[in-house]
Every structure is written in structure tokens, then in C-alpha cells.
KETI-789443 format. One record per residue: residue number from 0; residue in three letters; chain; x, y, z of N, C-alpha, C, O, CB in turn. Coordinates in nm, 2 decimals. Atoms other than C-alpha are relative to their C-alpha. Last residue first. Glycine has a CB too. Layout:
<tortis>
+-----+-----+-------+--------+--------+--------+--------+--------+--------+--------+--------+--------+--------+--------+--------+--------+--------+--------+
|   n | res | chain |    nxx |    nyy |    nzz |   caxx |   cayy |   cazz |    cxx |    cyy |    czz |    oxx |    oyy |    ozz |   cbxx |   cbyy |   cbzz |
+-----+-----+-------+--------+--------+--------+--------+--------+--------+--------+--------+--------+--------+--------+--------+--------+--------+--------+
| NUM | ala |     A |      X |      Y |      Z |      X |      Y |      Z |      X |      Y |      Z |      X |      Y |      Z |      X |      Y |      Z |
...
+-----+-----+-------+--------+--------+--------+--------+--------+--------+--------+--------+--------+--------+--------+--------+--------+--------+--------+
</tortis>
This chain:
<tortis>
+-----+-----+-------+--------+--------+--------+--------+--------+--------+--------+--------+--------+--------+--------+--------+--------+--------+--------+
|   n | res | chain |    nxx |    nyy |    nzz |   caxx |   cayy |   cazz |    cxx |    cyy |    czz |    oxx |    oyy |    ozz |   cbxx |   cbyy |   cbzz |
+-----+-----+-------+--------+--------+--------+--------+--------+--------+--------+--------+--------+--------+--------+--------+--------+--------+--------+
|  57 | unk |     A |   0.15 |   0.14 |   0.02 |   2.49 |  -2.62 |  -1.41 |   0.10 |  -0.07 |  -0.09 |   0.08 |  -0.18 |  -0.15 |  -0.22 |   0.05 |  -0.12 |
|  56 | unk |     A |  -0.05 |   0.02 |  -0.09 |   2.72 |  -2.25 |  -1.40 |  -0.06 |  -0.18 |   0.04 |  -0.05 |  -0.20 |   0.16 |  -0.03 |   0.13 |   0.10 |
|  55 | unk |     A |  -0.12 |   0.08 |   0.01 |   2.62 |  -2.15 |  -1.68 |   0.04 |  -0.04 |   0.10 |   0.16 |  -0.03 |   0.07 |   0.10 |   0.05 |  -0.05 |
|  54 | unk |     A |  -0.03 |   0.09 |   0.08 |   2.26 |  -2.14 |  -1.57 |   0.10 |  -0.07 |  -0.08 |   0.09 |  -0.18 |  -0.12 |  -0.04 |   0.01 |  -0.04 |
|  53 | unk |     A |   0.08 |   0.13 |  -0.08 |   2.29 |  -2.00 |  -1.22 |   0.08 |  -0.07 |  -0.14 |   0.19 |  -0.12 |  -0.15 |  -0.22 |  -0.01 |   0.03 |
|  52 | unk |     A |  -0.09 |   0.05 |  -0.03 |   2.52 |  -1.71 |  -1.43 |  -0.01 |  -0.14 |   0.07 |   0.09 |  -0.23 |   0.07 |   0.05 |   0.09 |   0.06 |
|  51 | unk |     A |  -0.11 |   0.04 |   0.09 |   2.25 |  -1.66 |  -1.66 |   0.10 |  -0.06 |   0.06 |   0.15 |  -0.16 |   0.00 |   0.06 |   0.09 |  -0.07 |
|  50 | unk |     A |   0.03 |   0.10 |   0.05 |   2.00 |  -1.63 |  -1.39 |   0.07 |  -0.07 |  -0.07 |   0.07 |  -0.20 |  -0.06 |  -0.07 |   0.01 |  -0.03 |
|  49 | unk |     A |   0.02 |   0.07 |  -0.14 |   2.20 |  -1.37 |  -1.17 |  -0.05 |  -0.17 |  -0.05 |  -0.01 |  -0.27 |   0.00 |  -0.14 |   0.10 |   0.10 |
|  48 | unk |     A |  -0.16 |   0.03 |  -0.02 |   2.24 |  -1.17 |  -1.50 |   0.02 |  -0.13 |   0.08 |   0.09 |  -0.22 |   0.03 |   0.07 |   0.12 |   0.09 |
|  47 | unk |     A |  -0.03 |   0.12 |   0.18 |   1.86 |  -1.20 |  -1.61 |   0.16 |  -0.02 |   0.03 |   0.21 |  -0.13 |  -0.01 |  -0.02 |   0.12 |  -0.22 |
|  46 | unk |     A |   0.10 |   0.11 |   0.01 |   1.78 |  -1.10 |  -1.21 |   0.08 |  -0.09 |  -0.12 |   0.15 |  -0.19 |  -0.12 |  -0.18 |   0.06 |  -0.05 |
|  45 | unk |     A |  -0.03 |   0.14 |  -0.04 |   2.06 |  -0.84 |  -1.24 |  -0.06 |  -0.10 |   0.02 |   0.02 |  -0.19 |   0.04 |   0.05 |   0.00 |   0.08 |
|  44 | unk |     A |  -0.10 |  -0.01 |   0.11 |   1.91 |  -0.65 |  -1.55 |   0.09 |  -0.11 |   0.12 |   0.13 |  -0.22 |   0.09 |   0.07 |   0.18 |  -0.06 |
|  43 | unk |     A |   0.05 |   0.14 |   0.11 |   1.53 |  -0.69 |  -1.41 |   0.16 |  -0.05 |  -0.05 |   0.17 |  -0.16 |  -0.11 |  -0.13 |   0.06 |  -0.17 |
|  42 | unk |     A |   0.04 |   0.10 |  -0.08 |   1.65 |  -0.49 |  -1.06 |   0.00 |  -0.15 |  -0.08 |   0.03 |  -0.27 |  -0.05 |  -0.14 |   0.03 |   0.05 |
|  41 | unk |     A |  -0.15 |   0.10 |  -0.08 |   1.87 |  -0.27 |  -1.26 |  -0.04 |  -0.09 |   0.08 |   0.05 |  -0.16 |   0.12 |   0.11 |   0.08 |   0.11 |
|  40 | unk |     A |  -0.04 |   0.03 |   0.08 |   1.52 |  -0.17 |  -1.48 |   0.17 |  -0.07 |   0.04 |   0.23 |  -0.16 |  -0.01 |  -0.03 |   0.11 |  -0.09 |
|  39 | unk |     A |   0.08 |   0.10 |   0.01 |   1.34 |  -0.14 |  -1.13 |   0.07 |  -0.10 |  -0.12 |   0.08 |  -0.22 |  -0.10 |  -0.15 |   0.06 |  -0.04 |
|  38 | unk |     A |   0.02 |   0.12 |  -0.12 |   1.53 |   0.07 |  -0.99 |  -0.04 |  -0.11 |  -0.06 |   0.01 |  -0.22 |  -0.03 |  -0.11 |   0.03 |   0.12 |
|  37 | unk |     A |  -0.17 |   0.05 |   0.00 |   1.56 |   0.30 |  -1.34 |   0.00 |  -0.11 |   0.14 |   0.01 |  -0.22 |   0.09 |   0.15 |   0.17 |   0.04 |
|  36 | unk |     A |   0.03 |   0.03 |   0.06 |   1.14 |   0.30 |  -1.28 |   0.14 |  -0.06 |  -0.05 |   0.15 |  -0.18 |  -0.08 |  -0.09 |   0.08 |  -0.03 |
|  35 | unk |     A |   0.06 |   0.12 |  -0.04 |   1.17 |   0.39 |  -0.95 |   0.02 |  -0.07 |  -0.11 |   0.08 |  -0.18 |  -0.08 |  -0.14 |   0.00 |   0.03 |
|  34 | unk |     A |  -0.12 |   0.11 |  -0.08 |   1.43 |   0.67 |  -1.03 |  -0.06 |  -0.14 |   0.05 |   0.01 |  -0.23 |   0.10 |   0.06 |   0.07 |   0.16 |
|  33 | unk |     A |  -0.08 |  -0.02 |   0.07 |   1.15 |   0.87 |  -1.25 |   0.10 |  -0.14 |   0.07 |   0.10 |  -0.26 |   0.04 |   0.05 |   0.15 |   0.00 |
|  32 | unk |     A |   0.04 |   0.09 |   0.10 |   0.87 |   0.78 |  -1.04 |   0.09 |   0.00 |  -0.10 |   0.06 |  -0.10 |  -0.17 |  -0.11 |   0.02 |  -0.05 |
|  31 | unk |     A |   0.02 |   0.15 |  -0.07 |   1.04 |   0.96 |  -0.76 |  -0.03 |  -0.11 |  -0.09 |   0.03 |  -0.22 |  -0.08 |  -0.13 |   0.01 |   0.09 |
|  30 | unk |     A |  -0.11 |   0.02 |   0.01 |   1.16 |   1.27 |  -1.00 |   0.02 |  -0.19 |   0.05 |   0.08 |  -0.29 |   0.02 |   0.07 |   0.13 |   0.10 |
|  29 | unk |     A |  -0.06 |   0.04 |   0.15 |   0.84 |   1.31 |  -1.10 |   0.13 |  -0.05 |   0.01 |   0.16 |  -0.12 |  -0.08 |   0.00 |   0.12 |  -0.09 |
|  28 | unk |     A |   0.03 |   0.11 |   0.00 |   0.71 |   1.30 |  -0.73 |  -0.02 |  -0.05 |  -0.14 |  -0.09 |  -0.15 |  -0.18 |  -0.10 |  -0.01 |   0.07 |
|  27 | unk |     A |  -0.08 |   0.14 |  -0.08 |   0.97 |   1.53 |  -0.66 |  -0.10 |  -0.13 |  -0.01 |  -0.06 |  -0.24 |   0.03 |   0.03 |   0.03 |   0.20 |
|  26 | unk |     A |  -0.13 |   0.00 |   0.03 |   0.83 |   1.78 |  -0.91 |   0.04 |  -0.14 |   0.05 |   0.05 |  -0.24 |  -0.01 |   0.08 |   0.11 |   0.05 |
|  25 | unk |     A |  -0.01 |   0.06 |   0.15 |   0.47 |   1.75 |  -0.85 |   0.13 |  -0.04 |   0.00 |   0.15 |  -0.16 |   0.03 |  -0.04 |   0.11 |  -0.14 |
|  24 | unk |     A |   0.07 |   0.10 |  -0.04 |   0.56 |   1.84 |  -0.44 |   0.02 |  -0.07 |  -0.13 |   0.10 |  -0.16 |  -0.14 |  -0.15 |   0.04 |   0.06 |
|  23 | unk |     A |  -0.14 |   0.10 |  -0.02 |   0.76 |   2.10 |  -0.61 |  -0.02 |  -0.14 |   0.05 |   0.06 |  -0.23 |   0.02 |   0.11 |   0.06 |   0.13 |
|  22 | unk |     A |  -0.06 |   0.04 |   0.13 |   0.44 |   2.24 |  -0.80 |   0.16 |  -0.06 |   0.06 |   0.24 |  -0.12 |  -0.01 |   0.02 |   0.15 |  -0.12 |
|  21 | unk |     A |   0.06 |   0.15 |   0.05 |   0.25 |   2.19 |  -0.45 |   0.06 |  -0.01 |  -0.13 |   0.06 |  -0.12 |  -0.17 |  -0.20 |  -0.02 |  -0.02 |
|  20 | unk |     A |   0.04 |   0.20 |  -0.04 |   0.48 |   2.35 |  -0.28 |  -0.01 |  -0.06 |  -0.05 |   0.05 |  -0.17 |  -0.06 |  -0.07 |  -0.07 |   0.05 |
|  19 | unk |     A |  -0.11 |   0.10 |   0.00 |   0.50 |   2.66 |  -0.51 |   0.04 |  -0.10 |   0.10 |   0.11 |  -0.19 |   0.06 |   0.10 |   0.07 |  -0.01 |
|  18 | unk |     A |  -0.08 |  -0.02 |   0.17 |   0.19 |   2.76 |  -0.53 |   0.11 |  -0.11 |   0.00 |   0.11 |  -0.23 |  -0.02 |   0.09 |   0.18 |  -0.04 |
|  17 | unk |     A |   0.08 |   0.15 |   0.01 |   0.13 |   2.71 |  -0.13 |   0.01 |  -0.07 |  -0.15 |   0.04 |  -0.18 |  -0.18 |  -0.18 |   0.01 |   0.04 |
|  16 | unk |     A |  -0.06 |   0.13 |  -0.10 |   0.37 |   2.97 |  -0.12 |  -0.04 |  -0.14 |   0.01 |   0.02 |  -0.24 |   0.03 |   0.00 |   0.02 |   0.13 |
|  15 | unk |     A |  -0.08 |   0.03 |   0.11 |   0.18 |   3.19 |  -0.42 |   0.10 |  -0.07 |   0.11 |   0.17 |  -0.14 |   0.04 |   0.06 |   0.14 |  -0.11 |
|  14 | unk |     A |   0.06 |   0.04 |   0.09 |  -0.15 |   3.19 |  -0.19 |   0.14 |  -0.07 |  -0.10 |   0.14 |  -0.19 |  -0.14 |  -0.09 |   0.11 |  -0.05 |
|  13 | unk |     A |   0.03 |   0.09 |  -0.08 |   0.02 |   3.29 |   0.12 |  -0.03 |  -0.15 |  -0.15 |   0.01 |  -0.27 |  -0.16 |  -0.15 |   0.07 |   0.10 |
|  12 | unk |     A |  -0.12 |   0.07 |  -0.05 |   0.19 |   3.57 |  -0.07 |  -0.07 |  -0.15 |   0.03 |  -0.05 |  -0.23 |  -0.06 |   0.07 |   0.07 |   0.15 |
|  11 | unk |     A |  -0.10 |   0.06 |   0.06 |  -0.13 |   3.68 |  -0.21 |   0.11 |  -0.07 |   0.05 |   0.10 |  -0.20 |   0.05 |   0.03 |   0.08 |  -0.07 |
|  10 | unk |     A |   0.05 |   0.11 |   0.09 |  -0.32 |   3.67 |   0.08 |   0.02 |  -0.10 |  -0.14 |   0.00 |  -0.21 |  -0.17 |  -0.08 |   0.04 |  -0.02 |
|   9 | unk |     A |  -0.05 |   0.13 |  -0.09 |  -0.06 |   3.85 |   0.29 |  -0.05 |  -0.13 |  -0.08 |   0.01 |  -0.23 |  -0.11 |  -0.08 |   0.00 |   0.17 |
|   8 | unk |     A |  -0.14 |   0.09 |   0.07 |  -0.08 |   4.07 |  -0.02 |   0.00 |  -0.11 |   0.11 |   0.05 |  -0.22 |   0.08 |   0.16 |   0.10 |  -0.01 |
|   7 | unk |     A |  -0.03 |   0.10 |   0.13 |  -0.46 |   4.08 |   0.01 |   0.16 |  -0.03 |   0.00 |   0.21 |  -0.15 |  -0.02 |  -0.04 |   0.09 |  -0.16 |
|   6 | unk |     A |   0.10 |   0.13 |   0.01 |  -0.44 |   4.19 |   0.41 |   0.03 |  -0.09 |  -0.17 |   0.09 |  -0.19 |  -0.20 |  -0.19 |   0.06 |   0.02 |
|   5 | unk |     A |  -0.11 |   0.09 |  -0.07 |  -0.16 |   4.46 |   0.37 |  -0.05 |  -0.19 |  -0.03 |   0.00 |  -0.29 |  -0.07 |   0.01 |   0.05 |   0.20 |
|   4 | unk |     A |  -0.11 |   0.06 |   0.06 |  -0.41 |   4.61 |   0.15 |   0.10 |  -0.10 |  -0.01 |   0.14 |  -0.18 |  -0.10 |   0.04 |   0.05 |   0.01 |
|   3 | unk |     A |   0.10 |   0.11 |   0.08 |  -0.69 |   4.62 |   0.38 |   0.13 |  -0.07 |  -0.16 |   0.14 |  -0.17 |  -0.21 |  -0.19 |   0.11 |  -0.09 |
|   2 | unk |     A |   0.08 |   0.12 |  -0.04 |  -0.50 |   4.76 |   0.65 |  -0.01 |  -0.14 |  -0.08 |   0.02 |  -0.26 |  -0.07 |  -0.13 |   0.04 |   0.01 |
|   1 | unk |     A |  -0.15 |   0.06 |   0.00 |  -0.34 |   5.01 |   0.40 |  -0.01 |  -0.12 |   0.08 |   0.05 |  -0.22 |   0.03 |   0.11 |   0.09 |   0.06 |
|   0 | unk |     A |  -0.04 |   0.05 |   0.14 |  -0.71 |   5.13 |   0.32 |   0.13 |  -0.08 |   0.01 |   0.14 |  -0.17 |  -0.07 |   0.01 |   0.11 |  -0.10 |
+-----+-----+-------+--------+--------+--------+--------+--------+--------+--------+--------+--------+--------+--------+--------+--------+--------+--------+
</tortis>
């Protein structure tokens, strides 16, 4: 019986490690799309900057 015991918790454990991976996995690829999206918005903000300055600059 202690065998068989040992066995589920290994199974639990195993089970609640992969658990939490794949919810940090989620995480960081919330965080990723998070900071892409700020990347993106300083990308458009010097563009319009970059252009403005072209065009006073004419």
C-alpha cells in the first residue's frame, strides 16, 4: 500500500509542476504581448516625431 501511495503523490507532484509551467508559460506570454504592444506604441511615437522634425526642417 505505501508503494502505491508514494506512486500517486509522485503523480500528483508531477502533475501540479507541469501546473505551474504552463500557467507561467501563460504569464510571460502575457507579459510578452504586453511590452510588444508599448514597443510598438514608442516605435509609432518616434516615427510621427522623426517625421515632424523632417518636415520642419524643409
Amino acid at each position: 500500500m505505501l508503494i502505491n501511495d508514494f506512486c500517486i503523490n509522485q503523480d500528483m507532484m508531477a502533475k501540479r509542476r507541469l501546473n505551474f509551467k504552463q500557467r507561467k508559460l501563460e504569464l510571460l506570454k502575457l507579459y510578452k504581448d504586453s511590452l510588444e504592444r508599448r514597443i510598438a506604441a514608442m516605435n509609432a511615437s518616434i516615427d510621427v516625431l522623426q517625421s515632424q522634425i523632417d518636415r520642419d526642417s524643409n
